[in-house]
C-alpha positions in Angstrom: 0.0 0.0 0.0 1.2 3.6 0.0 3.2 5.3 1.9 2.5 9.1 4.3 3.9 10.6 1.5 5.5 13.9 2.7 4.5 13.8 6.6 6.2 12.1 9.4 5.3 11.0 12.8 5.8 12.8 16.1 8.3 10.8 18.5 6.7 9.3 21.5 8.1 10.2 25.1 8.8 6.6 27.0 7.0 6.5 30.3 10.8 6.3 32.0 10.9 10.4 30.2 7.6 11.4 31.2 7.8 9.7 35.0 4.3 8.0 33.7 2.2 5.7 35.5 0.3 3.0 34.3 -0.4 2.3 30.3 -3.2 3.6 28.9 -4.8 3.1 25.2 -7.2 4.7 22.6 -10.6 3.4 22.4 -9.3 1.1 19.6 -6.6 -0.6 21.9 -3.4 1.6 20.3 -1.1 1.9 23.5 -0.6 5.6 24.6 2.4 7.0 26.9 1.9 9.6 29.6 3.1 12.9 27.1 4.3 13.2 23.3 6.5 15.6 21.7 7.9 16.6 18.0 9.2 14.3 16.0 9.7 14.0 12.2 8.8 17.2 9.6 5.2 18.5 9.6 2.7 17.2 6.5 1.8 19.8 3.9 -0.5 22.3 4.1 -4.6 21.8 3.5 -5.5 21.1 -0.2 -2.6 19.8 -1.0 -1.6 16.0 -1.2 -2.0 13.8 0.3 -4.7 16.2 2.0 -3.5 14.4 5.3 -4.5 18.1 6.8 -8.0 18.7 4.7 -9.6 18.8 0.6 -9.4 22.2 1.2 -7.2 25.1 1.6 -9.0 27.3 3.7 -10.8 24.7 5.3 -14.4 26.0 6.6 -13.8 29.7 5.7 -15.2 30.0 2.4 -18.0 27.1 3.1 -19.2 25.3 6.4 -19.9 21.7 5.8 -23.4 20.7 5.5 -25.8 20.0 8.2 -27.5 17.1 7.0 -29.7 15.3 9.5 -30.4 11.7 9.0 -34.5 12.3 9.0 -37.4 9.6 7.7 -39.8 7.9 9.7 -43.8 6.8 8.8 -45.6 8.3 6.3 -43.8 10.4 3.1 -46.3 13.0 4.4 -44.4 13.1 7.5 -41.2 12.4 6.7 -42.1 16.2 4.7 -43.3 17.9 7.5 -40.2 16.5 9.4 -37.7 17.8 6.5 -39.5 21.3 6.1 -39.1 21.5 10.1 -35.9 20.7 10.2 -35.0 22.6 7.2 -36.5 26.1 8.4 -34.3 25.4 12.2 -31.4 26.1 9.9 -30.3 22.3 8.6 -28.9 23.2 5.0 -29.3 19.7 3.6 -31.2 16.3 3.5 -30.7 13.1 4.5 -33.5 10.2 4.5 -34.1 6.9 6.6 -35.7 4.5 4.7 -37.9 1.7 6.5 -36.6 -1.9 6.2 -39.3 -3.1 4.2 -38.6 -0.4 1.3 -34.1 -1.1 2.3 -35.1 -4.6 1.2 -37.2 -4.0 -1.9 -40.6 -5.0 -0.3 -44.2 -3.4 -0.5 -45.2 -2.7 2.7 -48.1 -4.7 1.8 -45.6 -7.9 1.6 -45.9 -10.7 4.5 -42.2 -9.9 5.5 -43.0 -5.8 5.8 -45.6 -6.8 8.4 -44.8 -4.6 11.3 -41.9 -3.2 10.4 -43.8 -0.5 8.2 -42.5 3.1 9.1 -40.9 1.9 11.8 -37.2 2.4 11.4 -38.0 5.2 8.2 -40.4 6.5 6.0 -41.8 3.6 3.5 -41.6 4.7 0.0 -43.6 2.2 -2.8 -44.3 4.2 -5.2 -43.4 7.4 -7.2 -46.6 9.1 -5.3 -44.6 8.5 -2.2 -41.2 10.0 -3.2 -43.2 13.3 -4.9 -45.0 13.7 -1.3 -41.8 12.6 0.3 -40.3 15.7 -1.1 -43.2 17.9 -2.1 -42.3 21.7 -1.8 -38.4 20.9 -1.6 -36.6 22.8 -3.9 -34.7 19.8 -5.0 -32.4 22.3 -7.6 -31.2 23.7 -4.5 -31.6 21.4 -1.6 -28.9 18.3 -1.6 -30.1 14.7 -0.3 -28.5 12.1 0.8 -30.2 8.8 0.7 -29.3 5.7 2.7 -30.5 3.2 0.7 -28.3 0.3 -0.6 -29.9 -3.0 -2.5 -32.2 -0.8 -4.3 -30.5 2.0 -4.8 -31.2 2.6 -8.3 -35.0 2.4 -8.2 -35.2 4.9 -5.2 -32.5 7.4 -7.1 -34.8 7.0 -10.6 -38.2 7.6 -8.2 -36.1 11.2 -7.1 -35.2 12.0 -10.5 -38.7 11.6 -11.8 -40.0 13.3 -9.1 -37.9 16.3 -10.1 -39.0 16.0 -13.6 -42.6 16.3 -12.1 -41.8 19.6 -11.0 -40.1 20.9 -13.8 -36.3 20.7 -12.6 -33.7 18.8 -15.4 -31.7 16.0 -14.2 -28.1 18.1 -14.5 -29.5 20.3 -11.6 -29.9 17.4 -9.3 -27.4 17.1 -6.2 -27.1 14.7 -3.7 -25.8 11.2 -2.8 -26.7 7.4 -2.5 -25.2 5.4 -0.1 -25.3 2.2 -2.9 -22.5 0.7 -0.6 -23.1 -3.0 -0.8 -20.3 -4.6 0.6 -21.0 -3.5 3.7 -23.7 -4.9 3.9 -22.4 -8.2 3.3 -20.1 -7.4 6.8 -22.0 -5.7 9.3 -25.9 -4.7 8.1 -26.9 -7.1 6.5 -29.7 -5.3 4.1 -28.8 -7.3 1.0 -31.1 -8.9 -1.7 -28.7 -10.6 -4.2 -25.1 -11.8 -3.9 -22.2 -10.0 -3.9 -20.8 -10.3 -7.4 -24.0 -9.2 -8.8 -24.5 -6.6 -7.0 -21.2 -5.3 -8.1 -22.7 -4.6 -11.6 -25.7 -2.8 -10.3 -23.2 -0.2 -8.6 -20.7 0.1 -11.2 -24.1 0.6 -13.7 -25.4 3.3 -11.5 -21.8 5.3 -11.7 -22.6 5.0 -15.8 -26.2 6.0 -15.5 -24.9 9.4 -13.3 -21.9 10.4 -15.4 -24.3 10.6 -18.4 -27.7 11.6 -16.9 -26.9 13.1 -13.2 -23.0 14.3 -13.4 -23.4 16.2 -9.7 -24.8 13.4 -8.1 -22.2 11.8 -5.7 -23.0 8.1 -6.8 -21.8 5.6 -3.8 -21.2 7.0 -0.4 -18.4 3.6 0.7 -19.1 3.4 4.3 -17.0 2.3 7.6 -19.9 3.8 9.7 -22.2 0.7 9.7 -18.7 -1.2 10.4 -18.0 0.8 13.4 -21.3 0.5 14.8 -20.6 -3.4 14.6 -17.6 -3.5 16.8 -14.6 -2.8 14.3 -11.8 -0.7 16.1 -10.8 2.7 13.8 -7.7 0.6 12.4 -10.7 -1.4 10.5 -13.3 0.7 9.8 -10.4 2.8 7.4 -8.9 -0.5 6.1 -12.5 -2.3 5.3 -14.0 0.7 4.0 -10.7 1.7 1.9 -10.7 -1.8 0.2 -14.6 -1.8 -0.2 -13.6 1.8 -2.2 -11.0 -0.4 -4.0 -13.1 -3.2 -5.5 -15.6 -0.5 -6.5 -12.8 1.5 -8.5 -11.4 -1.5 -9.9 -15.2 -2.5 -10.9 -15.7 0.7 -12.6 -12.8 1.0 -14.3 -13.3 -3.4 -15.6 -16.8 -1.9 -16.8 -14.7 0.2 -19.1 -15.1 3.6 -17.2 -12.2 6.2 -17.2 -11.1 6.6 -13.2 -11.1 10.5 -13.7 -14.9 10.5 -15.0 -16.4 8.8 -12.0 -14.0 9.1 -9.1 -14.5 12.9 -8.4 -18.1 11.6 -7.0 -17.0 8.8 -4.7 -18.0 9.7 -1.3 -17.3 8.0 1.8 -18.9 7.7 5.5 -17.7 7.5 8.4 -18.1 6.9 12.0 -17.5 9.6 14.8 -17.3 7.9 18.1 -16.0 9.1 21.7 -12.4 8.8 22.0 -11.9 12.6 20.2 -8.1 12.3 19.3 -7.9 9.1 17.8 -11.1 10.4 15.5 -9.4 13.1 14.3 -6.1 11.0 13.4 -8.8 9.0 11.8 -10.0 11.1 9.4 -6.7 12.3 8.4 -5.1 8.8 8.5 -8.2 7.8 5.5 -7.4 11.1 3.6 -3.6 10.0 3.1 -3.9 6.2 2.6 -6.8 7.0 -0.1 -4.8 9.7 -1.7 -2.1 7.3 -2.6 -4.2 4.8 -3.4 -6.1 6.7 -6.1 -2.8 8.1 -7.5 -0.2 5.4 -7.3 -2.5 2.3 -8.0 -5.1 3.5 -10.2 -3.2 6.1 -12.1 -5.7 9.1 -11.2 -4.4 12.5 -12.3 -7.9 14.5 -11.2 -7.0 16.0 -8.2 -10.6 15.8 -7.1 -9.8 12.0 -8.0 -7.4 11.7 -5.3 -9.2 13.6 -2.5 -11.4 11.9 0.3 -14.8 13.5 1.2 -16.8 12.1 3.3 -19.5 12.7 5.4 -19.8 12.0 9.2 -22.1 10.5 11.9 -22.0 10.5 15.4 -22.0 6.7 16.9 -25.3 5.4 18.3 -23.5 2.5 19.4 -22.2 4.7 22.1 -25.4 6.5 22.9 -26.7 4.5 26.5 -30.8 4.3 27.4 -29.6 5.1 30.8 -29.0 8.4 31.6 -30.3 9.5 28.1 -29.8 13.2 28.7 -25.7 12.1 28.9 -25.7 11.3 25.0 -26.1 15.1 24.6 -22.5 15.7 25.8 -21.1 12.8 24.0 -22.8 13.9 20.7 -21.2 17.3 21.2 -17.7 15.8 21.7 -18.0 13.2 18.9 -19.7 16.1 16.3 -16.8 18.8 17.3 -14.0 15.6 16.7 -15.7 15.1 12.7 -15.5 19.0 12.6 -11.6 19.3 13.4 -11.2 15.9 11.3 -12.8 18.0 8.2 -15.8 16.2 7.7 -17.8 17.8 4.2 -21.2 16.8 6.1 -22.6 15.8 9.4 -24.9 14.4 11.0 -25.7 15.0 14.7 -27.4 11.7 16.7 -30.5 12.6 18.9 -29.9 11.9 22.9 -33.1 10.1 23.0 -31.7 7.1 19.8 -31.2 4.5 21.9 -34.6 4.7 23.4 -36.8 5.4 20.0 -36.9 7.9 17.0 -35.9 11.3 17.6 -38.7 13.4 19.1 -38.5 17.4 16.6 -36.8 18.4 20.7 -34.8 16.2 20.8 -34.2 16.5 16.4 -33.6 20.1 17.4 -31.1 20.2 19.8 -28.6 18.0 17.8 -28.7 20.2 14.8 -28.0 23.4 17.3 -24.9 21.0 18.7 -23.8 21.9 14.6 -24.8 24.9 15.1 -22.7 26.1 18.2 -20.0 24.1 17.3 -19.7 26.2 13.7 -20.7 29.9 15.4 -19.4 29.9 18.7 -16.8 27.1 19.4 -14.4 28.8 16.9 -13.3 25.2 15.4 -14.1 26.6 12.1 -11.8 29.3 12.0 -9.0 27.6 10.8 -8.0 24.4 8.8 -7.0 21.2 10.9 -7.6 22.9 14.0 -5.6 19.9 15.6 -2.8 19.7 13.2 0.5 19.8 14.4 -0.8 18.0 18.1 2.2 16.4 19.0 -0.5 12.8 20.1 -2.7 13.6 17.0 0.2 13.3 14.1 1.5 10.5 16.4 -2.3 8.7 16.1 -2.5 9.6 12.4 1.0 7.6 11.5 0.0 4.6 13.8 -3.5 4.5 12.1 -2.2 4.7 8.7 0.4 1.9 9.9 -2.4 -0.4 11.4 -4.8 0.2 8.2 -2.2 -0.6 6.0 -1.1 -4.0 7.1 -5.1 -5.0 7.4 -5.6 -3.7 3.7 -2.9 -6.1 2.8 -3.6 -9.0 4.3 -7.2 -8.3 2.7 -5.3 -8.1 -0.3 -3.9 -11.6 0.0 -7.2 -13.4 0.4 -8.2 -11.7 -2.9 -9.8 -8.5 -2.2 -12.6 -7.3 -0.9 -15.0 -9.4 -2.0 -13.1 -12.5 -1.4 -12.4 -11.4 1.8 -16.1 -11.0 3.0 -16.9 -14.5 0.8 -14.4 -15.5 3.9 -16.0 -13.7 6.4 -12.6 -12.2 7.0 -14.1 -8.9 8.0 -17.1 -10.1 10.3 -14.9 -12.3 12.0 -12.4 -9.5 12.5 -15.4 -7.3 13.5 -17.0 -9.6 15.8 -13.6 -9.9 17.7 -12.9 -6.5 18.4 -17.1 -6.3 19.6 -16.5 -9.0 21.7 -13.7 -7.3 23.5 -14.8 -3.7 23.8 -17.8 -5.8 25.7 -15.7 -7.8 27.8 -14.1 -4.0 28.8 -17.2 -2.8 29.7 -18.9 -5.6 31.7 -15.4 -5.7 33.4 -15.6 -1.9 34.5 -12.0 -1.3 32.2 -13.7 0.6 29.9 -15.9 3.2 31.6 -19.5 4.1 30.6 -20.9 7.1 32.2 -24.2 5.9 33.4 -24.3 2.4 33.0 -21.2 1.1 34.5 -20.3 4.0 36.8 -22.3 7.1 37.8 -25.5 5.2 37.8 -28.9 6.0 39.5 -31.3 4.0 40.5 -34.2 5.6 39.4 -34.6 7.3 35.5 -36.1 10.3 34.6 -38.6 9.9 32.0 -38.0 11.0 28.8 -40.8 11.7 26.0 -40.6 8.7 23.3 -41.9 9.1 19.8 -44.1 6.0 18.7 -45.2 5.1 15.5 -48.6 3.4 15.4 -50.0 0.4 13.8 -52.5 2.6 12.3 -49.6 4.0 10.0 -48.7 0.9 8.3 -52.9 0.3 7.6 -52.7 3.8 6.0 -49.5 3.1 4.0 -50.8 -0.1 2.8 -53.8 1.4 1.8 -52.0 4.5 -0.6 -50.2 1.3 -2.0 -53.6 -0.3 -3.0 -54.9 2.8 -4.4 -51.5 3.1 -6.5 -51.8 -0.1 -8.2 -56.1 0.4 -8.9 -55.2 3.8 -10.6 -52.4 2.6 -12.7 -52.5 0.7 -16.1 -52.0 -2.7 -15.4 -51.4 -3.8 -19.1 -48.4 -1.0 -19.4 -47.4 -2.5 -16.5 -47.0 -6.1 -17.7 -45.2 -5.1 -20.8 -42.6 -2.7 -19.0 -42.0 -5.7 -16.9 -41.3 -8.2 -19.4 -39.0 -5.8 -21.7 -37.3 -5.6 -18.3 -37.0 -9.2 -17.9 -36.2 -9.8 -21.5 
C-alpha cells in the first residue's frame, strides 16, 4: 500500500521520560504514553496532497460543511413535514431513513413488511410517495443524501422523476446514494442478491450518473455501519478503503475512465467518543486514499485523489440510561468530525437508543452543529488539531495499522473475497467482543451504565409510530396499483425481464 507521503510521525516520550504511570490506550486498543512531543517534519499544508491536513485550503472559511440530519420515519407525508421543520431550524441539507421493508425491496403490503412499516423510516412504494416525500423541496437547490443500498437505483430514478414532475432537469440534481453493498455483506446485512452481482448494479449506477446526473455523488463507501458493529478505527479505514477499492477496480473493468467517476465517490464515516484518535482517523483515511487513487489506479484529477466524506456521530455509544448524557457525548464526537474536516454531518439525537428522535430532541442535535460552527471557533481555521504532538503520532500509527489489514485483505483476494471468507465479520466480531468484555469488566468506563448510575430514570418523551400507519400506508399502495394501467405495466416488466 502507499506510503504518508511527505508527513512524518511525532516521536513518543517513554513512560521512564515522562515519570508515567500505568499504560493507557485509545478506544481502539493503540497503546498511549503519559506525554508526546515533536518528532519527524510536519505534513503539507490543507488542499494539498496527500490532503493528510483537509480537501481544502481554507478549510471552513469559504464554506461550512453541510448539516444534513439523518431524518425519515412513517408516512412520506411526514417524513415532509419532518424535513421542512428541520429545514426552516437552519439544517442546510437532506438526509432520508428509509424503512426496512422499502431497504429490502418490499411493498409494505408484503408478508415480510408486516410490522416493520414506518418503523425504522419513511416507507416509500411508489413514485406518489417520493413526490410527497419531497413535495415543496426545492430539490435544484436542496442536496439529499439517501441511505438506501440493495435498491439504490429504483429509489435514485423515483427522485429523479419526481424532479421532472416539478419541472427541474436531471443536471440540476445534487445529492448522494449510499449504494455501498459490501458493507452490507459485513455488518448490516440489508442485502437482496449476492455480492458479485451486486457489483454490476453499482458500477451501472456510476454509468447512469456520469451521463444523466454528473453532480450526483453516486456511492457514499461506508465504515460507519462497520463501526457500529464492533470494528476498532484501524478497520473501519482499512475495510472501508478496500470496499472503495473493489468498486474503483469495478468501474474501471466496466470500461469507465477513473477520472470520470471518481471525483463523485463519497465516503462515510463513523464519529465515536475517544476525540483524538477520531481526528487522526480522518486524516489517517485522507492520506492512505490519496495514494491509493494516485499510485494504484493512475488518477491524475485531483478531485480524483481527494477523500470527502460525510460523518455520523456513533449510536452504538449512545446509552438508554441516563439519556440526557448522549447530549454531551454527541457534542464531543460532532466537534472531533468538525476538526477531522468532515464535508457533512450528521448529529445523533440523545433520545436514539430509546426510539426515534422526538423534533426536541431532532432540534437540539442540529444546534450541537450549530454552536459548534458559530461559537466554538473550530471553524476558523484548517485542521484545528494539526500539528498536536499525540494527533500526528495517532495519524502515522493509524495509517500503519490500516495498512497491514488492507494487505492481508489483499492476500485473500480483495474485498470481495475477503467478505466470501467472512474475514471482515470475523475481524469485527472480535474487536465487539472485546470492547464488551471491557465494559462488563468496568476497564472501559461508561458514564451511566457502569459507573455514575442511579437507581431511578427520569422519563423521557418517546416518539411512537402506530400500527394505524402501516394500515394507511398499505392502503396508498392499494390505491397506486387500482389507478395505474396494469397492461403498461406487464409489458414494461417483461422488456425488463427480456
Amino acid at each position: 500500500m502507499p506510503g504518508r507521503s511527505g508527513r512524518g510521525r511525532a516521536r513518543r516520550v517513554t513512560p521512564t521520560e515522562s515519570n508515567g504511570a500505568g499504560a493507557r490506550e485509545t478506544e481502539s486498543g493503540l497503546p498511549l504514553d503519559p506525554a508526546y512531543r515533536a518528532g519527524e517534519p510536519e505534513p503539507p499544508p490543507p488542499g494539498e496532497f496527500p490532503f493528510v491536513r483537509g480537501v481544502r485550503a481554507d478549510g471552513y472559511r469559504s464554506r461550512l460543511w453541510t448539516m444534513r440530519q439523518y431524518a425519515g420515519f412513517g408516512s412520506a407525508e411526514q417524513t415532509n413535514q419532518r424535513f421542512h421543520y428541520l429545514l426552516r431550524a437552519g439544517q442546510t441539507g437532506l438526509s432520508t431513513a428509509f424503512d426496512l421493508p422499502t431497504q429490502m425491496g418490499y411493498d409494505s403490503d408484503d408478508p415480510m413488511a408486516r410490522g416493520e412499516v414506518g418503523k425504522v423510516g419513511v416507507a416509500i412504494d411508489s413514485l406518489a410517495d417520493m413526490e410527497t416525500l419531497v413535495h415543496e423541496i426545492p430539490q435544484d437547490r436542496v442536496t439529499t443524501s439517501m441511505t438506501i443500498n440493495a435498491p439504490a437505483s429504483i429509489l435514485l430514478l423515483l427522485y429523479e422523476l419526481a424532479a421532472e414532475r416539478q419541472g427541474i432537469a436531471a443536471e440540476k440534481l445534487g445529492g448522494t446514494i449510499q449504494n455501498d453493498i459490501l458493507k452490507e455483506y459485513a455488518a448490516r446485512g440489508t442485502f437482496i442478491f449476492p455480492p458479485r452481482p451486486s457489483m454490476r448494479l453499482v458500477t451501472d449506477t456510476f454509468a447512469y450518473c456520469a451521463k444523466r446526473l454528473p453532480r450526483w455523488n453516486t456511492i457514499s463507501i461506508s465504515g460507519y455501519h462497520m463501526r457500529e458493529a464492533g470494528a476498532t478505527a484501524p478497520q473501519e479505514i482499512a475495510f472501508t478503503l478496500a470496499n472503495g477499492i473493489a468498486y474503483v477496480q469495478a468501474a474501471i473493468d466496466a470500461g469507465l475512465d477513473v477520472d470520470a467517476f471518481a471525483p463523485r465517490l463519497s465516503f462515510f464515516f463513523n464519529v465515536s467518543n475517544d476525540f483524538f484518535e477520531e481526528v487522526a482517523k480522518f486524516r489517517a483515511a485522507r492520506s492512505l486514499w490519496a495514494g491509493i487513487m494516485r499510485d494504484r489506479f493512475g488518477a491524475r484529477d485531483p478531485r480524483s485523489l481527494a477523500l470527502r466524506f460525510h460523518a455520523q456521530t456513533s449510536g452504538a455509544t449512545l446509552t438508554a440510561q441516563q439519556p440526557l448524557n448522549n447530549v454531551v457525548r454527541v457534542a464531543v464526537q460532532a466537534l472531533a468530525a468538525v476538526c477531522g474536516g468532515t464535508q457533512s454531518l450528521h448529529t445523533n439525537s440523545y433520545d436514539e437508543a430509546l426510539a426515534l428522535p422526538t423534533e426536541q430532541a431532532a432540534e437540539i442535535a442540529l444546534r450541537t452543529q450549530q454552536l459548534i460552527a458559530h461559537e466554538a471557533g473550530a471553524a476558523n481555521v484548517a485542521d484545528p488539531m494539526g500539528g498536536s504532538y499525540l494527533v500526528e503520532s495517532l495519524t502515522g500509527r493509524l495509517v500503519d495499522a490500516s495498512r497491514e489489514l488492507m494487505d492481508r485483505v489483499e492476500e485473500l483476494g480483495g474485498a470481495v473475497a475477503a467478505i466470501e471468507d467472512n474475514f471482515y465479520q470475523r475481524q469485527i466480531q472480535d474487536s465487539a467482543y472485546r470492547h464488551q468484555r471491557l465494559v462488563e469488566s468496568g476497564d472501559r468506563v461508561i458514564v451511566g451504565v457502569n459507573r455514575f448510575t442511579e437507581t431511578s430514570q427520569r422519563e423521557v418523551e418517546i416518539l411512537r409510530v402506530g400500527a394505524e400507519l402501516e394500515e394507511a400506508q398499505v392502503q396508498r399502495l392499494r390505491e397506486v396499483r387500482a389507478g395505474r394501467d396494469q397492461a403498461a405495466v406487464d409489458r414494461a416488466l417483461a422488456v425488463l425481464r427480456d
